[in-house]
Structure formats: structure tokens, C-alpha cells
C-alpha positions as CSV (number, residue, x, y, z in Angstrom):
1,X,128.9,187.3,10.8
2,X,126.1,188.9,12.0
3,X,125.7,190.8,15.3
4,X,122.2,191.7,17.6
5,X,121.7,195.3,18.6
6,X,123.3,195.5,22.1
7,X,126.1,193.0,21.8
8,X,129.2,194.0,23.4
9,X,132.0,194.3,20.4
10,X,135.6,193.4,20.8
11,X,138.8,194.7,18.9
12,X,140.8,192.1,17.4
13,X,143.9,192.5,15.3
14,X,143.6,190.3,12.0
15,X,147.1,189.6,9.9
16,X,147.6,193.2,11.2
17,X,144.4,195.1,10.2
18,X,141.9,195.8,12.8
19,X,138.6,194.1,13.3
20,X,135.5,193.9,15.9
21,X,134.0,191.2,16.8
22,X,131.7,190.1,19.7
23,X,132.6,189.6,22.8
24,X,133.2,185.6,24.1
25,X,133.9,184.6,20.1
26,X,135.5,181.6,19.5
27,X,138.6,181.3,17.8
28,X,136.5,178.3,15.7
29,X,133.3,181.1,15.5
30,X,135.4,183.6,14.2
31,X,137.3,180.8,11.8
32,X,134.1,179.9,10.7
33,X,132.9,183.0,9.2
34,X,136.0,183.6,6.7
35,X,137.3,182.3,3.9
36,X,140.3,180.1,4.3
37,X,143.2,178.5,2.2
38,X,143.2,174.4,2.6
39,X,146.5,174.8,4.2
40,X,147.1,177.3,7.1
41,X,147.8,178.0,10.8
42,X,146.6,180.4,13.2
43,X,148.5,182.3,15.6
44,X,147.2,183.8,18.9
45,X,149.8,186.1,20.5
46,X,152.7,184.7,18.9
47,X,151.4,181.4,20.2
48,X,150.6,178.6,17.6
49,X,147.2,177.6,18.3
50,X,146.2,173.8,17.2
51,X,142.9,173.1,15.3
52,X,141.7,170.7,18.0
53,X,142.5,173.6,20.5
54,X,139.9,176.0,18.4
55,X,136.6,176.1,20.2
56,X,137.9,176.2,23.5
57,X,140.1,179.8,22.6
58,X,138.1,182.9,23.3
59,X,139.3,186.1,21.6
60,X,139.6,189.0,23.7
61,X,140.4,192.6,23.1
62,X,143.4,193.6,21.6
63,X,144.3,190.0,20.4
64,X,146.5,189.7,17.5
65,X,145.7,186.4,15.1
66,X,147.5,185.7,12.1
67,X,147.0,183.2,9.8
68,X,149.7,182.0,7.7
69,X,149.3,179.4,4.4
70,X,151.7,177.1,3.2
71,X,152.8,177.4,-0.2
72,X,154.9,174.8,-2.1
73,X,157.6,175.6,-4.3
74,X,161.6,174.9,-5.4
């Protein structure tokens, strides 16, 4: 992701390491600018956010998102 001189940059906790972002991201912005598994969900605040939900989330400063994959196994 690429940011313009003069944005306004936002702290955003990522699976527990830091990040900054620009302000009014989307949670489907920011999605779209990593790498992800087939298989995973996103949590806001300890709040399960649904994929349909992901362009109307903003992320704000000092949110905490985790994104957890599924993995099979027996």
C-alpha cells in the first residue's frame, strides 16, 4: 500500500505487531493489500467481523485485528 505525502497515518495492531496505516482505511482496503490464506477470519476488537461486513468497517487507532486460518487435521 502506498501513501501520499501529507496523509494522516493511523496505528493499528496486526496479529499483535504494530502497523500504520491511513486514516479512514477500510477493513476490505487494508485486506486487500496483504497476502491471505484461502481460509481465514478477521477479528476487530475481539469482535468477529463477517466478509460481507468488510467495506463498510473503518480502522481506527489503536484497533487490534487478528486474522486467524483454519487448518485441518486428526
Amino acid at each position: 500500500m502506498e501513501f501520499a505525502i501529507g496523509m494522516v497515518m493511523v496505528q493499528i495492531i496486526l496479529n499483535g505487531h504494530k502497523k500504520e496505516i491511513q486514516e479512514n482505511t477500510t477493513l476490505e482496503q487494508f485486506l486487500s493489500g496483504i497476502e491471505l490464506p484461502k481460509f481465514y477470519v478477521v477479528e476487530k476488537n475481539m469482535q468477529i467481523i463477517y466478509k460481507e461486513n468488510f467495506a463498510n468497517v473503518i480502522l481506527k487507532n489503536g484497533d487490534n485485528v487478528e486474522i486467524a486460518t483454519f487448518c485441518g487435521g486428526g
